[in-house]
C-alpha positions, 0 to 999 in steps of 0.5 A: 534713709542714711548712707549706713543704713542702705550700706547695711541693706546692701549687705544682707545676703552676702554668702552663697554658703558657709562652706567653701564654694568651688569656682564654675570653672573648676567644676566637671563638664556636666555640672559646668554646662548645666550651670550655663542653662540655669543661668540662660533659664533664670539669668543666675545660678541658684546658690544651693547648686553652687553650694552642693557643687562642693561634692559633685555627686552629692549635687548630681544626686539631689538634681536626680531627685528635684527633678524626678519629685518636682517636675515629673509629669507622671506625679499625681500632684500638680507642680504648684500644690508640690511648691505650697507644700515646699512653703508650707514645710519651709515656714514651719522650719524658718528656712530662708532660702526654701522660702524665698525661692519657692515662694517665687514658684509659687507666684509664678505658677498660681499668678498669685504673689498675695497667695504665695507671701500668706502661705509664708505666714499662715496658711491656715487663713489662705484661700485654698480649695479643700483638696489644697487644704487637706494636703497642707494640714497634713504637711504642717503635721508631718513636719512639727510633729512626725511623731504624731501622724498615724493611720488616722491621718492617712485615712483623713487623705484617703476619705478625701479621696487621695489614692495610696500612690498620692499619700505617698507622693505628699509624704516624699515632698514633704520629707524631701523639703524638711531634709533640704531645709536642714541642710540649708540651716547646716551649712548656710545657704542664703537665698539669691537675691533675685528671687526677692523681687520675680513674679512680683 
């Protein structure tokens, strides 16, 4: 490989954001101490903390939600079928970021990296249990066409066996994925580079 072709290499991903990012230090005590144990957790800051740094309480408001959606103990799904469904969404919509990252979780949580990268490219031909399935179709519907979705659909979880509070928990991950995708597109988030290469 020539020189200018790894130069170009080493310069992809160069932004955290396309909006200005505040310095760490500049930031309140609490957004400043809770970038120090990501940092001790992950050995970095992810770049969509840093960009939504740029209005603290809009950062403290999305980590409320991530949190209370994707790792509660008391949700009905499972932590890895809330990150398939973050893949899923996040392929439908061509997010880099959302990919990128939560392919990682998906790696991490399954110990499965060809899982994780053929989710990111056709789910449809994944090997998955039915529930898994179920809940993905159903995904891949509320977001490429919302419109559609109706009674029938629901009834399809429901036959399977999913209870009312379980609809619903499917229906606020993928809504709350579709909305993360958006506001990564709107305001430029580019994935960290370190997830690229975790779990692998």
């Amino acid at each position: 490989m020539s020189s200018a072709s790894e130069k170009k290499l080493k310069n992809q991903l160069v932004q955290v954001s396309g909006l200005p990012v505040p310095k760490v230090e500049k930031l309140p005590e609490d957004l400043k101490k809770y970038f120090r144990v990501c940092e001790e957790k992950l050995g970095f800051i992810p770049n969509v903390l840093r960009a939504f740094s740029l209005i603290p309480e809009k950062l403290r408001t999305f980590n409320i939600k991530y949190n209370e959606l994707m790792l509660s103990e008391d949700s009905p799904l499972s932590r890895l079928e809330k990150e398939m469904i973050a893949v899923v969404v996040s392929s439908y919509n061509h997010c880099v970021y959302c990919i990128t990252s939560h392919s990682q979780s998906v790696r991490e949580l399954s110990g499965d990296p060809i899982l994780a990268d053929i989710l990111v490219t056709n789910y449809r031909v994944a090997q998955l249990s039915a529930r898994q399935r179920v809940i993905l179709d159903y995904a891949w519907k509320m977001t490429s066409i919302p419109q559609e979705v109706c009674e029938v659909d629901r009834q399809v979880l429901s036959d399977f066996g999913f209870k009312a509070e379980e609809i619903f928990e499917i229906n606020d991950v993928i809504a709350y994925f579709n909305y993360t995708n958006r506001m990564t597109h709107g305001i430029g988030i580019e994935p960290n580079k370190e997830y690229f290469g975790m779990n692998r």
